[in-house]
C-alpha positions in Angstrom: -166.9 24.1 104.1 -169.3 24.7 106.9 -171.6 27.6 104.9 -171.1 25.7 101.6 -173.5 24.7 99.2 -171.4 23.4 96.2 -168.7 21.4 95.4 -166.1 21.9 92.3 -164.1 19.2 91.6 -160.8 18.9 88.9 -160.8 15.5 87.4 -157.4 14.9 86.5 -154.6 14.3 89.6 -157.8 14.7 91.9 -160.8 12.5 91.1 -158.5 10.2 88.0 -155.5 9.7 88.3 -152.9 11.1 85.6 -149.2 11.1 84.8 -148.3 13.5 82.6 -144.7 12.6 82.6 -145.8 9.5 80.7 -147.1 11.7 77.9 -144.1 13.5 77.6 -141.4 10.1 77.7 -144.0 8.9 74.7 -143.7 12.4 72.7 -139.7 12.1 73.3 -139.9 8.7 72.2 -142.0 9.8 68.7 -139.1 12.4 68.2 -140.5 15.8 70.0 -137.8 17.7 70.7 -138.3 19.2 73.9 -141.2 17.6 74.9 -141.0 18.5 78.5 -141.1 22.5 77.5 -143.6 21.2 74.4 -146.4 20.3 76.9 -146.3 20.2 81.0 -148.5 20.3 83.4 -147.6 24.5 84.5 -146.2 25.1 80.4 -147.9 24.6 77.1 -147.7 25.1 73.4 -150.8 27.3 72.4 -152.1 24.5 70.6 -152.9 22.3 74.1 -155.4 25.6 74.8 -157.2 25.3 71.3 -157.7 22.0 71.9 -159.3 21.9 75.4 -161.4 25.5 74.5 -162.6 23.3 71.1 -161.0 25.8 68.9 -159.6 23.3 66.6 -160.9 19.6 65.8 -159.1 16.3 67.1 -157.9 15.5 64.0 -156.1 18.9 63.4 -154.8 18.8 66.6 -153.2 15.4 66.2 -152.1 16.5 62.4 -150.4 19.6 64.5 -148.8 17.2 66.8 -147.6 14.6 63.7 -145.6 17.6 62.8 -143.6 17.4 65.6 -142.5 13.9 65.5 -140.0 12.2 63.3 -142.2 9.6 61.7 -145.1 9.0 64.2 -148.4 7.7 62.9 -151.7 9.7 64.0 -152.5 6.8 66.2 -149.0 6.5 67.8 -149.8 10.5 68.7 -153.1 9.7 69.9 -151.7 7.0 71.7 -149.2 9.5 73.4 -151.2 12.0 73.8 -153.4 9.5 76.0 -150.2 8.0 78.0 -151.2 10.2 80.7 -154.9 8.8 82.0 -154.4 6.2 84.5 -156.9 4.6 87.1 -159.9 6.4 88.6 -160.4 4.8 91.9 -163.6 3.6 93.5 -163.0 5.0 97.0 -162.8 8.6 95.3 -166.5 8.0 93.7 -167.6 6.3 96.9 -166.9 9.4 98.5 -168.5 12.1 96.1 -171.7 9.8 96.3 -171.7 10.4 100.2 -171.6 14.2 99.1 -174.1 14.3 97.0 -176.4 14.4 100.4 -175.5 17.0 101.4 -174.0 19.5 98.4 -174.4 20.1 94.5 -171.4 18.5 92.9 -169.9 19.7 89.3 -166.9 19.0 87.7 -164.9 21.6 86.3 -161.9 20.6 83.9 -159.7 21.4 81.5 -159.7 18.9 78.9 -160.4 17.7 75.1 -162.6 15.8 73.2 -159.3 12.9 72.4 -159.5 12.5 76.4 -162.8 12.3 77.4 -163.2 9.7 74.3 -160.0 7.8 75.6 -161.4 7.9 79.3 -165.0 6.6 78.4 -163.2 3.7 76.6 -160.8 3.2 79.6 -163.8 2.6 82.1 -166.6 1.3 80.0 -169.6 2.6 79.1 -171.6 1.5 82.5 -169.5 3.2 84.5 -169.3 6.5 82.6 -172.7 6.8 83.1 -172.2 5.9 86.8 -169.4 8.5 86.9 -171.5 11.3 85.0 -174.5 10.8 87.2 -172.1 12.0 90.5 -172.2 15.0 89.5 -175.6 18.0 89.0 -173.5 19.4 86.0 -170.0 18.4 84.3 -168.3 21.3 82.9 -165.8 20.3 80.5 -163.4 23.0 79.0 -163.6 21.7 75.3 -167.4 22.1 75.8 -167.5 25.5 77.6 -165.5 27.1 75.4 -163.5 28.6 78.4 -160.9 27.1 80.8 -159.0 27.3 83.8 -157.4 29.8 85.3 -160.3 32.1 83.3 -162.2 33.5 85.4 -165.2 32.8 82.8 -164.7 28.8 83.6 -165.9 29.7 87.6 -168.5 32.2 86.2 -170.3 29.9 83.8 -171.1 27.7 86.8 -172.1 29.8 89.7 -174.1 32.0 87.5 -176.0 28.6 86.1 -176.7 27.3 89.4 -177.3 30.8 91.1 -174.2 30.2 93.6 -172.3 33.1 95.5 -168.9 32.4 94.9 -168.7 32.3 99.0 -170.8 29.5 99.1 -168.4 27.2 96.7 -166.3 25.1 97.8 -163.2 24.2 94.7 -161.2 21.3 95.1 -157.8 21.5 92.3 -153.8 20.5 92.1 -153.2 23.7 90.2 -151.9 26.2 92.0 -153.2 29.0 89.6 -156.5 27.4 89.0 -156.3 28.0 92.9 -155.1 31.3 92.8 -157.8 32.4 90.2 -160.7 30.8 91.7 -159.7 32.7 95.2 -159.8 36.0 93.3 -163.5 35.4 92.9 -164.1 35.1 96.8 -164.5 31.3 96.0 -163.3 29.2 98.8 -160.6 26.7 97.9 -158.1 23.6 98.6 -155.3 22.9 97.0 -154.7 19.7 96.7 -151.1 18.4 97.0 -149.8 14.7 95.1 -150.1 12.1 97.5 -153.4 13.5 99.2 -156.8 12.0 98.6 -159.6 13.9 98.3 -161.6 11.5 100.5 -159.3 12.5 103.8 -160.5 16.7 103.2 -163.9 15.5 104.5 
């Protein structure tokens, strides 16, 4: 940390907190078969990529998952699909304020355009902008175009904001995210379930 300039944080299972298993009980409940090898948090269909690289629209994404039910109404799949955004706690925010002193702060996540809706409508529109304004730049997959492990998702944002990769600090609960970022000389911590991010600083 000590010769950093920049933070990367993940948002989901290190700023917000998310359950994925809760996504895939709903998708088992809608009638996916296999809905634990359908979507997880290390395995994906192909379709889970389109949608957080905005290859494909929300609404072909949720026809796409329709398919795969038994009966299940676009809003029952939207509403499954969204089972897995929880709470984003204050202490968390607290602390990337404090940081904001003394580093750049971006975001850098994998997600979709169904999530980020669902997320802003979660926590109100007051404290999205409170949220948004944490951090110099929020790079969001769907919006990118790339995402994580590509090494293109890391590129995009030191070679925006002029940043060795040495002098980045990258904060994620993937391990290949992890893995990929390190290949780029980009210093990282991986953070386990149970740890907060406020206790790494």
């Amino acid at each position: 940390m000590k010769n950093s300039k920049a933070i990367i944080f993940d948002l989901g299972g290190v700023i917000l907190n998310i359950d994925y298993q809760l996504t895939i009980t709903t998708f088992n409940e809608l009638g996916v078969e296999n809905a634990d090898l359908f979507y997880s948090k290390k395995v994906q269909n192909p379709i889970f990529d389109k949608i957080e690289t905005g290859e494909i629209s929300a609404n072909s994404f949720l026809e796409e998952l329709q398919k795969q039910t038994t009966n299940a109404s676009i809003k029952e799949v939207e509403n499954a699909w969204n089972a897995m955004l929880l709470d984003l706690p204050q202490n968390r925010l607290d602390c990337i304020k404090k940081l904001k002193n003394n580093y750049k702060i971006f975001l850098l996540s994998n997600t979709n355009e169904i999530h980020i809706k669902a997320f802003r409508k979660k926590i109100g529109e007051q404290q999205w902008e409170a949220f948004s304004s944490l951090f110099d730049k929020m790079y969001l997959s769907h919006q990118i175009g790339f995402r994580k492990p590509g090494k293109e998702a890391f590129q995009i944002i030191l070679e925006e904001n002029k940043l060795k990769p040495n002098e980045v600090f990258f904060i994620d609960d993937s391990p290949q995210h992890i893995e990929a970022a390190k290949k780029l000389g980009i210093h990282c911590h991986y953070l386990v379930e149970g740890v907060e991010i406020c206790s790494l600083f």
